[in-house]
N, C-alpha and C positions, 0 to 999 in steps of 0.2 A: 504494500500500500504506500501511496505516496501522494501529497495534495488530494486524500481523500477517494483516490479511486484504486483499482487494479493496473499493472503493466508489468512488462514483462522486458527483459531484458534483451534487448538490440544488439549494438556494438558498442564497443569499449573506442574511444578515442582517444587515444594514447595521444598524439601530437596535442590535441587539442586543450587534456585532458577533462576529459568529461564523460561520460555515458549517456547513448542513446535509451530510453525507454519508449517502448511501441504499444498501445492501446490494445490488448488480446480480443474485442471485441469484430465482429464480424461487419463495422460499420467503417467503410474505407472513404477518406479524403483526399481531393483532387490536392495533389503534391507541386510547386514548382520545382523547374530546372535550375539553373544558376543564373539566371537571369531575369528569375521574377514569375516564366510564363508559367502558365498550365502545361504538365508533362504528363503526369500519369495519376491513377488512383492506388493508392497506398495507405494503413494502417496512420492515425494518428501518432504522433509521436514529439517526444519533449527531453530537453537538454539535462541533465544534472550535472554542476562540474563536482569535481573531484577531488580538488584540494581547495582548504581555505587558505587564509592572507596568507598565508607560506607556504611552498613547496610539501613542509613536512609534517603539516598537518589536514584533517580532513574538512571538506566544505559541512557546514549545517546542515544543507538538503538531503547530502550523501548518507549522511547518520540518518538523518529522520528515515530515510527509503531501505536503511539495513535496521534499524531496532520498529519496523512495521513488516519486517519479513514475514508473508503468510508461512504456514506449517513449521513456525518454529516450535521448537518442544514447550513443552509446556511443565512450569516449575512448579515444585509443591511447597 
């Protein structure tokens, strides 16, 4: 879970540092190319980076989208 809904995990961008997350839902949005236009229909999808103010720590959003991991064990 993340900003309240489900997604599932896309690509990892390394250069970029950040993670794609994709919408698992069966409701596809017309995507642009690198130029703005309409390209194709494709799975929604949103950015999370990956480190916070320094390389060596992790961004806020990152933690929220791992301590909302569905099927994690459950503690007693």
């Amino acid at each position: 879970m993340y900003e309240g809904r489900e997604w599932v995990l896309h690509e990892v961008l390394s250069d970029e540092g950040s993670v794609v997350l994709a919408d698992p839902s069966s409701q596809a949005i017309i995507q642009a190319n690198l130029f703005g236009e309409p390209s194709r229909k494709g799975p929604e999808t949103t950015l999370v980076p990956l480190y916070g103010d320094t390389p060596d720590t992790l961004s806020d959003a990152l933690l929220e989208l791992l301590s909302n991991k569905i099927g994690k064990p459950e503690t007693d």
